[in-house]
C-alpha positions in Angstrom: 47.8 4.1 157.7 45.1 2.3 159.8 41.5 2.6 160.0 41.7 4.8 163.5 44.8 7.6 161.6 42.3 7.9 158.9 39.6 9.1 161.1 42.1 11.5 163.1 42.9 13.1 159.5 39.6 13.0 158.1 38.4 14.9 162.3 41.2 17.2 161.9 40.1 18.5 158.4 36.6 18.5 159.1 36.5 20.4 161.5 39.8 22.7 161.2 37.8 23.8 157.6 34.6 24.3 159.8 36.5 26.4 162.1 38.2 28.4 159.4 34.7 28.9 157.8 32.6 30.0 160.6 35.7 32.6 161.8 35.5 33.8 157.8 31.8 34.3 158.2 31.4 36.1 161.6 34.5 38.0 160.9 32.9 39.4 157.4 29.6 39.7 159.1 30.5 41.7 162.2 32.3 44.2 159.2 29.7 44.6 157.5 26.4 44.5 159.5 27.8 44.3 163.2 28.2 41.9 166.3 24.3 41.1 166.5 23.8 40.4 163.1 27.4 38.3 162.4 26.2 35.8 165.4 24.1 34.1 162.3 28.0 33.1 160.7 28.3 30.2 163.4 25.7 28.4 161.2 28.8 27.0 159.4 29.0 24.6 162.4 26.8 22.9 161.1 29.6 21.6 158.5 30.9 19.0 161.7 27.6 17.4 160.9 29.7 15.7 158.7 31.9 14.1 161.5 28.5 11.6 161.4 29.8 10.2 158.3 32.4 8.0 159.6 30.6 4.6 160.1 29.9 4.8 156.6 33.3 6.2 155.5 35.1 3.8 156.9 33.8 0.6 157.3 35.4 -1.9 158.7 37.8 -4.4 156.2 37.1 -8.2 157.2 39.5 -9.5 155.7 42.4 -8.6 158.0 42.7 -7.6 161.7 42.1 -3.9 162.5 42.5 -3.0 166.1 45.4 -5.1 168.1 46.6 -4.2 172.2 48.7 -1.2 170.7 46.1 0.5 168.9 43.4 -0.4 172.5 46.5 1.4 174.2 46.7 4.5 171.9 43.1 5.2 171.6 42.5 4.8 175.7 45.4 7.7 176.2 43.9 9.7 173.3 40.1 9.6 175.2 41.5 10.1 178.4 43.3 13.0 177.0 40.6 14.4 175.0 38.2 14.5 178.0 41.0 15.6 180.3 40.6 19.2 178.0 36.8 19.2 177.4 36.6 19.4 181.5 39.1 21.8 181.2 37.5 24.2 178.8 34.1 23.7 180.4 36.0 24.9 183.3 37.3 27.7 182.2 34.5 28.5 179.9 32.0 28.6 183.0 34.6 30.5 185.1 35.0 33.5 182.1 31.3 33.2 181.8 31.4 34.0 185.8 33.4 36.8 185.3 32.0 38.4 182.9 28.5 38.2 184.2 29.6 39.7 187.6 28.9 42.9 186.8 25.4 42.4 186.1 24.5 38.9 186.8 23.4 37.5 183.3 24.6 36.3 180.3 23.3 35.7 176.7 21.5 32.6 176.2 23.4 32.2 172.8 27.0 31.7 175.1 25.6 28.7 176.4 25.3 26.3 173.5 28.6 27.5 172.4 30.3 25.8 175.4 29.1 22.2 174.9 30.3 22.5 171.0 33.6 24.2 172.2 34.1 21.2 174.4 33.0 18.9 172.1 35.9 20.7 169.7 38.5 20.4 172.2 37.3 16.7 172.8 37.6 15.6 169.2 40.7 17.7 168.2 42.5 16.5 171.2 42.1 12.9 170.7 43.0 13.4 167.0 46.4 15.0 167.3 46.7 12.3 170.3 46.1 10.0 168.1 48.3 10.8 164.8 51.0 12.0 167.1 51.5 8.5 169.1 51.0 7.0 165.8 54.1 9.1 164.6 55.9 8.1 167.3 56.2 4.1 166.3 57.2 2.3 163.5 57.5 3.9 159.8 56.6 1.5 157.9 52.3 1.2 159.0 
């Protein structure tokens, strides 16, 4: 396994346990105090903070050569893929926002930052199934 499949696994569970923790939290909180109150259980988003820790988790190795023409070719489709479906949600995020507000014309302020980190989501967990799934695709024995 290379340098760029152990960053798609170590994406993939960051933010999959972030997920599953913030849907906990504002599930429990809209239970037990309500919808206004359980907004405060997206604070568990701040766990992809941790996504900031790659540089340091995995460094580069010197000693032999980490990134050839197939791995340039896999990571190019896995951006262009991942940014292919972060437009896409930011369009379909604005146009439900759109729809919803059409009654009345507004919507809450606290939608908004939501998007971009939805799009970011979609971005990163895009290219990192990309990623481990062309991976799969080749030879067995990497």
């Amino acid at each position: 396994m290379n340098k760029t499949q152990k960053i798609a696994w170590y994406n993939l569970i960051v933010i999959l346990v972030s997920l599953t923790l913030t849907g906990a939290a504002v599930g429990t909180l809209t239970i037990i105090v309500g919808m206004p109150g359980a907004i405060s259980g997206f604070g568990f988003l701040g766990f992809l903070g941790l996504l900031g820790l790659q540089p340091i988790l995995f460094r580069k190795d010197k000693s032999k050569v980490s990134f050839d023409e197939r791995d340039i070719l896999i990571s190019r489709k896995s951006v262009i893929l991942g940014f292919t479906l972060s437009y896409l949600f930011f369009v379909f995020a604005c146009m439900g926002c759109w729809w919803y507000a059409r009654a009345d014309g507004m919507i809450d302020v606290k939608v908004l930052p939501l998007i971009v980190v939805g799009g970011y989501l979609t971005s990163e967990l895009s290219r990192s199934i990309t990623i481990l799934v062309q991976y799969g695709r080749g030879d067995k024995n990497e």
